[in-house]
N, C-alpha and C positions, 0 to 999 in steps of 0.2 A: 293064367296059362302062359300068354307071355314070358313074364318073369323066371319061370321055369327053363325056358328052352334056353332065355338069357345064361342064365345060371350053368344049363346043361354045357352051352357052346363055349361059356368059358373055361368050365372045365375041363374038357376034352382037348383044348387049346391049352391049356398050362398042363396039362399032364403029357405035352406032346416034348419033344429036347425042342429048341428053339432053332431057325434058322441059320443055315449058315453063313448069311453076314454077320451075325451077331456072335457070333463064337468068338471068344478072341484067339490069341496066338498060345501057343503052347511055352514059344519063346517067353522071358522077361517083356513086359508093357512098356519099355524102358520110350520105343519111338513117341508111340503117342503120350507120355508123361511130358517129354522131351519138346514135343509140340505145342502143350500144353504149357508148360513153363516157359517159352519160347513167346505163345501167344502173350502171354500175360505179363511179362516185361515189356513187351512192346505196348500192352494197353496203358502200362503204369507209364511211359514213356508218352502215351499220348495224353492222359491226364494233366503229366507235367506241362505238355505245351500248350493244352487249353487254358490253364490255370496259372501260369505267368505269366504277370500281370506287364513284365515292358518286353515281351514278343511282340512284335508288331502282327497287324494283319497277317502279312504276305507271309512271315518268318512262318506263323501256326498252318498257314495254305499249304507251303512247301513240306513244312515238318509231316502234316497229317497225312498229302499224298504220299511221300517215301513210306509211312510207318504200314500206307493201307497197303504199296505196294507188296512191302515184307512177309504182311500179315498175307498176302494171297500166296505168298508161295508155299506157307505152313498145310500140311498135308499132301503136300505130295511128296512121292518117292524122292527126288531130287529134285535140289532147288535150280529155278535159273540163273545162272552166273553171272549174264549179262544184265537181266533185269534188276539183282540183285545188287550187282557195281552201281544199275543209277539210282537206285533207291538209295543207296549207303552216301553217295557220291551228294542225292538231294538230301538226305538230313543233314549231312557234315555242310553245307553252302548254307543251308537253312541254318541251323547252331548245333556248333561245333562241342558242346558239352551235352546235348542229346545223344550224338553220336556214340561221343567217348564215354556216356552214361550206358548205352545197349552193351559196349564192349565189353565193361566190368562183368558182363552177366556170362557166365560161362558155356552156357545152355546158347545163348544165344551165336555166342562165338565159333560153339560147336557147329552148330548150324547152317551158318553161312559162310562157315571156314574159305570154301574155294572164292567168293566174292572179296571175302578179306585177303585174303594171299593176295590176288592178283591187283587190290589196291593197294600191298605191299604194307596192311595193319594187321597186327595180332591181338587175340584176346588177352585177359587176363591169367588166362591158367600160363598161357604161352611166354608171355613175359614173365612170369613166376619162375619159371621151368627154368628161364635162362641164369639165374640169379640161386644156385644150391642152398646160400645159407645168407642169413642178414649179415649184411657187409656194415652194417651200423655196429654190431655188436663187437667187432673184431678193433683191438687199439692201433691207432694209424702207425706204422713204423716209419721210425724216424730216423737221423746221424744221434745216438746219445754217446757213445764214444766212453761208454763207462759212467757215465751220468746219473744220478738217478733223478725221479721225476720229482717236480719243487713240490707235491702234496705228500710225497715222501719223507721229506725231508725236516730235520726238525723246527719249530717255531723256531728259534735264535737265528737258523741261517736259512729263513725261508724270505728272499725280500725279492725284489722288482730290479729293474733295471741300472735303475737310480740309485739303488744299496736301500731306498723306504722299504719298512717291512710292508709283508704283505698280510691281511688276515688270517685268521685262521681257517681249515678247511671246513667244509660243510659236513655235519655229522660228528663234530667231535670236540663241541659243545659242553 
């Protein structure tokens, strides 16, 4: 008999719509995804510091209080600025490639945007943004004055300073 009324209360319970804490937004889940990926860089960040092996003590003490800081301010509406400056302020004192390791993460950047402004650091997307196009791809301009470039030119009159020739170009073998 038990087991019946079991059966009965759950059912009448899932056949009810669910409370409304549980509902979610009608918006995109985009925050809490965003907290989420947020959270989990910062864990991947504290594994890193348990798990390097010439952290000293103090360095992983330092490192893990900033990251717990971090980690408390995920879920709320707005982060604290302040609290957020000395946690970023103790991982960067703590090691400085934790720090600039959270950076790369965009999510993350997004996130504590106002604490990085005012320690005058930007994320990755931000320095991206600054940069339109790979300045590596583009050939450096130079004085050639009507010149053409020596891989241009043909073997006989391709040589070095000294009038020695020079090899030939890579690719054309």
């Amino acid at each position: 008999m038990g087991r019946s009324i079991r059966r009965n209360a759950s059912a009448s319970a899932s056949s009810h719509p669910a409370s409304a804490r549980r509902i979610g937004s009608m918006t995109s889940g985009t925050p809490l995804d965003r907290d989420a990926r947020v959270r989990a860089a910062i864990h991947r960040t504290q594994l890193l510091t348990n798990r390097t092996p010439h952290f000293t003590t103090q360095t992983r003490r330092e490192a893990n209080s900033a990251l717990d800081t971090l980690e408390r301010q995920l879920g709320r509406n707005q982060v604290s600025t302040r609290e957020s400056v000395a946690a970023i302020e103790r991982l960067m004192r703590a090691h400085a490639s934790l720090g600039f390791g959270l950076l790369r993460d965009p999510d993350f950047a997004e996130r504590f945007s106002p604490a990085l402004r005012e320690l005058g650091l930007r994320g990755i997307t931000q320095r991206l943004e600054e940069v339109t196009h790979s300045v590596m791809a583009q050939p450096i301009p130079g004085p050639t004055r009507g010149r053409r470039h020596r891989d241009e030119l043909p073997t006989s009159e391709r040589s070095d300073a000294e009038g020695n020739p020079l090899p030939k170009p890579p690719g054309f073998y």
